[in-house]
Each structure stands twice: as structure tokens, then as C-alpha cells.
C-alpha positions, 0 to 999 in steps of 0.5 A: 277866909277864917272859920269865924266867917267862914260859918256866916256864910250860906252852903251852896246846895244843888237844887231840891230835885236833884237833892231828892234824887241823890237821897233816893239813890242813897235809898236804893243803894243801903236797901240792897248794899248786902244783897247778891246780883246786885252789883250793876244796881248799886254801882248805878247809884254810887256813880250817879250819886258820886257826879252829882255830888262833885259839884256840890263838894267843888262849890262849898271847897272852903268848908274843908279848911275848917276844923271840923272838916278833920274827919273827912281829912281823916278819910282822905288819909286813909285813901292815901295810906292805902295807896302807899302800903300798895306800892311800898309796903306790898305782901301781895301785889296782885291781891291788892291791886284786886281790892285797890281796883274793887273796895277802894273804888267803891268806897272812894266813889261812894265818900264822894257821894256821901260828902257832897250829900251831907253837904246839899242836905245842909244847905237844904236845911238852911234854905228850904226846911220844909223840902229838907223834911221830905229829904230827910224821910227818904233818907229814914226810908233806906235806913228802914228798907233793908229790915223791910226787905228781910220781913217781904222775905219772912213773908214771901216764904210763908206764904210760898209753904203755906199755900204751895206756891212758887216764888222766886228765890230772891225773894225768900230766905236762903241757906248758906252756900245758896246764890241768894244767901245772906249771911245774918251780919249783913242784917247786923250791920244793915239793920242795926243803924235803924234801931239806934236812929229810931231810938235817937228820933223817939229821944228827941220827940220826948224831949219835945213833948211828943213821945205820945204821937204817931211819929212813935209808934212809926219808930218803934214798930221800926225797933221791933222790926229790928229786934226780932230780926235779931231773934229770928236770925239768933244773931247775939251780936245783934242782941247785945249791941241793941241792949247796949244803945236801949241802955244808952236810951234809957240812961238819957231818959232817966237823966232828964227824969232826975233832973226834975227832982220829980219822984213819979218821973223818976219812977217811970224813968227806972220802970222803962230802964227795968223792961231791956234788963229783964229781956236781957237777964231771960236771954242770959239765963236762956242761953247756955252760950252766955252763961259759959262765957267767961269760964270758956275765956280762960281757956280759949286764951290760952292759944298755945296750949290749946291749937283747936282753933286753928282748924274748927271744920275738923277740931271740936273745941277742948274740954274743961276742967270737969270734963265739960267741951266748952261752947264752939262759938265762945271758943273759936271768937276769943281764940281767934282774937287772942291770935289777931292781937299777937299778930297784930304785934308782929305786924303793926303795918299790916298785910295790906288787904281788906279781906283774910289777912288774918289768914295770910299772917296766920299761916306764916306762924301757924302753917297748918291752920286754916284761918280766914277771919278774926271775927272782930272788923276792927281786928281784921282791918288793922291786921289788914292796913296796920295800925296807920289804917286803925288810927285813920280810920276809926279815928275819922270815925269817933271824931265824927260822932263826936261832933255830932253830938254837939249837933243838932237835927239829923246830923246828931241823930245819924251820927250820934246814934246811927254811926255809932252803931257801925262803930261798935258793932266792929269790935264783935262782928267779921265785918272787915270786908266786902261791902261794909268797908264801903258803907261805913266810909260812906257813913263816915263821910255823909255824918262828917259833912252833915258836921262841917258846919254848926246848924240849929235845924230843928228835929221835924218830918 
């Protein structure tokens, strides 16, 4: 069957019930991703989520014989790239064999799930708008559930001090090398895709009409959730990247205002634009982190000259020219990525695990180093699985997203806003390990099957 026809017929899809059920564990399963002594829960969903989903992807098989099914080959590829550096091009079978039995399950397990989801909530659409509305939302639900969960604990903490009660610690913020800590990029990565979809629902009610509506006011309490999440967590990769898609917000909407050659459009266009500006410019000149951060660049790239970086527990970080020690962070994350970058010419197939391989390499040219991570995902992933791995990966990715934005409805929405979000927060953010390889395959696979078919589903709750 040819693609032409192929897209004339309907996509088979499980019946409603069992939709909302793959949805709720979808739910569950990003609301606690990140959050310790939650692995039998998690493991839970993805199985169940996973065997519900075989029959979906084994009913609509000839939908992955269509171009658009490129991202999902390209996961699958992956999967086989993996496979094959662990029986050929191994630097460690046991510590592979670990992640191959660990990660890779999951993720392969979990891109099953979000294949066979993204398919049902397709077929749902065509068949059952209406039920598909109630999908939706519970999916909306998880996007939100681990920022929900980050403010019980801001308020479950409070209370607890204010009132002198006892409180579980799971339910309150830890600090680190606690059982229950969570490290302030697990909110990055879990948080951020709510704010790019909230920006992405609020832009698709404006072009409707109905910015002015209580469905507004749901998405951006959601954004100020999320922000000062950020602010809270004094995360500024959280901060930069939620000023890079609140531009991206505010570009598309001064767009449409210029379009209609309407001087009082345009007006409103350039005053909303003003407001993340501003925010930004008081946090750049509030912070001394960024104001430095270009003079700190041109030392911390000289890695040879200066080899602090190589120990940051016991090295301080150098001075400059006018005697000025230079800001530890700036330092330590361009030194460290200058470092990944020689090593990844080095070693273009990679050293063949998820986690720490920056260290591993690290230690066969600088022996006396101590070094675990490049604190970029993206770097940390092709010193991992090489520049194969890379390609495959963030490949499937952008091909994903890509389509997404000649989509329509959600699958535009999660894709273009949500997934991009997970694409860009990896160039900054130590993200290349544990449970955020799961995820972002995960996501890959649900926006790339959401993707299979072209669909004119309308943007309605």
C-alpha cells in the first residue's frame, strides 16, 4: 500500500477506557520519573503501559512504512547502535552490560508505550473528539504533576516549620546526599516542557480568539508555577531557556500583529515582548554570574594552561588578569566542555556508557582528574555512544519536532513546544543519565507517532 492511500485510511485505536488508562499511567509515570524510591511505581507503568500499547503499534503496522515514520526508525536505530558497540566496540562490558540491562530496558520499554500511546490518542481523535479531549487532559495533568508536586513540598515544608509539625520526608525539599533529594535539573528537565506547552496552548487560543478565557489564566498560572520554580531553585538554566521559548512566544505573536498593518497591534505586540526582556536584563545585571561570563570564557578555554578544572573539590578556580578569581560555575561548565569537545575528537565512537564517560575518557589523558560529567547531555551522550549515537538520536529528534510543526492540535503542541524544550535544555544541562534518557526517548516516541499520520484535529479541552 502507497502513502497516498495509506493516510485515507483510519488508525485503528484501543477502545476509549483503555486509552485513559495508558494516559493516567503516562501521568503517573512523569509526575514521579525523578523522584527517589519510586522505582517499582514507575517500572508499573511502563510494563503495563508498554503491553497495552503492543496491540496498538502491531494494528496499525503499515503506518511505519510511511516517510514520516523516520523519526521512530530513527529510535529503533539507536537501539541497534547500542546493541552493537556492546558486543564490538565494548570499553567496559560489565558497566555496560549494566546500562544495557537498566536504561536501555526502560527506555526501549518505555518508546513502546509512547509509540502505541501517541497511536490510540490519534485514532481517538479521528473517531471520538470528544473522549479524545478528556485524553488530552490527563495527559496536560502529567505535564503539570511534577511542578504540583515541587509546590505540596514548598508548602508541606512551611507548614512543618511554622507550625512545628512532623512531616514525612518525602513530602518536603531535601538537601543533597539525602534519600529523598532532588537534584534542581530534574525540575529543569521535568518542568520546563510545562511551560513550553502552556506557551504553546496560550498561542493557539490567541489565534482563536480566546486568549481572554479561563483556559488562560489555567496556563499561565502554570508558567508562574514554573518560573518560580526556577527562581526558587536559583537554576539559570531554567531561567535562560524559559526566556528563550517566552521570546519564541513573543516573536510569533508579534508576527501575526504586524501582519494586520495595525499600529495599535503592533504596540501590544512590542509591550509584551518588553515584559521577558526587561525580567531578563534585571536578572543579568543582578547577577554577577552573568555579567562575567564572557571574560571567564576565555580563560576557562584554555584547558591546558589552566588544569583547575580538573579537580573543583580541592582546586579554586584561577584568577584573571586584574587579579579578579573568576565565577567557579562559568569556569568549571566551559572548561569542562572544551574538554568533552577534544575528547570527543579523539573518540568519535564513544566509550559505550550513558553515564560518566566523560570521566572514563577523561582519566586516559588526564590521569589525575577527577571528572564524572561534562554538564552538557548532548556532550555527555556522544562521549558516550559516539557521534553514531548523536546523530541518531538527536536526529530522530529534530525530525520529530520538525513535523510536528506542520501538524496540527496537540501533536504540534507537545512536539513543537514540548519536545523542543527537552531538545535545547541538553546542550546546558548534565542531563545524559538516569532517567532522562528514558524520558526524552519516550517523548520522542509519542510526538513521532502522534506525527505518523497528518490529522486536522482542532485545538479544543
Amino acid at each position: 500500500m502507497n502513502s497516498a492511500k495509506l493516510l485515507d485510511q483510519p488508525i485503528y485505536s484501543p477502545p476509549s477506557p483503555l486509552i485513559f488508562l495508558q494516559c493516567s499511567l503516562f501521568a503517573i509515570l512523569f509526575g514521579i520519573w525523578v523522584l527517589p524510591e519510586t522505582i517499582l511505581v514507575r517500572h508499573l507503568c511502563l510494563f503495563i503501559g508498554g503491553l497495552i500499547s503492543l496491540h496498538t503499534i502491531f494494528r496499525n503496522w503499515p503506518f511505519f512504512a510511511v516517510k514520516r515514520a523516520l523519526p521512530i526508525w530513527g529510535i529503533i536505530a539507536l537501539m541497534i547502535w547500542v546493541s552493537f558497540h556492546l558486543v564490538f566496540l565494548s570499553n567496559d562490558v560489565d558497566a555496560q552490560w549494566l546500562e544495557y540491562g537498566t536504561i536501555w530496558k526502560r527506555s526501549a520499554i518505555g518508546f513502546i508505550f509512547a509509540s502505541g500511546l501517541g497511536l490510540a490518542l490519534s485514532g481517538q481523535t479521528q473517531s471520538e473528539p470528544q473522549k479524545a479531549r478528556i485524553s488530552v487532559r490527563i495527559l496536560f495533568a502529567g505535564f503539570a504533576l511534577p511542578t504540583l508536586i515541587f509546590w505540596l513540598k514548598i508548602c508541606v515544608g512551611f507548614m512543618a516549620q511554622r507550625y512545628g509539625l512532623e512531616a514525612p520526608a518525602f513530602l518536603m525539599l531535601q538537601v543533597e546526599s539525602t534519600k529523598f533529594f532532588v537534584h534542581k535539573s530534574a525540575y529543569v528537565f521535568f518542568c520546563l516542557p510545562l511551560y513550553a506547552i502552556s506557551l504553546g496552548c496560550l498561542y493557539q487560543l490567541y489565534l482563536q480568539s480566546k486568549l481572554m478565557s479561563y483556559q488562560s489564566l489555567i496556563y499561565i498560572a502554570c508558567i508562574f508555577a514554573v518560573l518560580l520554580n526556577f527562581i526558587v531553585e536559583k537554576d539559570r538554566n531554567g531561567e535562560i531557556y524559559a526566556f528563550f521559548l517566552t521570546l519564541c512566544f513573543c516573536a510569533l505573536l508579534l508576527k501575526d500583529q504586524i501582519k494586520t498593518l495595525s499600529y495599535q497591534k503592533i504596540l501590544l505586540g512590542c509591550l509584551i515582548t518588553a515584559v521577558p526582556v526587561i525580567g531578563a536584563l534585571y536578572q543579568f545585571r543582578n547577577n554577577p554570574q552573568w555579567n562575567s561570563i564572557i571574560s571567564d570564557a576565555k580563560i576557562a578555554v584554555q584547558i591546558d594552561q589552566y588544569n583547575n578544572w580538573q579537580d573543583q573539590a580541592t582546586l579554586k578556580p584561577p584568577k584573571d588578569a586584574q587579579g579578579r578569581q573568576i565565577s567557579g560555575t562559568n569556569y568549571e561548565r566551559i572548561a569542562w566542555g572544551t574538554a568533552a569537545l577534544r575528547l570527543i575528537s579523539q573518540n568519535s565512537l564513544g566509550f559505550g556508557l550513558v553515564e560518566r564517560s566523560f570521566g572514563r575518557l577523561g582519566a586516559k589523558v588526564w590521569p589525575e582528574a577527577k571528572l564524572h560529567q561534562s554538564h552538557s547531555g548532548w556532550l555527555d551522550f556522544t562521549l558516550g555512544l559516539g557521534l553514531p549515537g548523536l546523530f541518531l538520536l538527536l536526529g530522530a529528534g529534530v525530525l520529530a519536532w520538525h513535523q510536528a510543526l506542520s501538524s496540527s492540535g496537540w501533536a504540534k503542541i507537545i512536539g513543537g513546544w514540548g519536545l523542543a524544550s527537552i531538545l535545547l535544555m541538553m546542550f546546558t544541562t548534565e542531563l545524559s543519565q538516569k532517567v532522562y534518557i528514558d524520558a526524552m526517548i519516550f517523548m520522542i516516541g509519542l510526538v513521532g507517532s502522534l506525527n505518523l499520520k497528518e490529522r486536522g484535529d482542532s485545538f479544543n479541552h
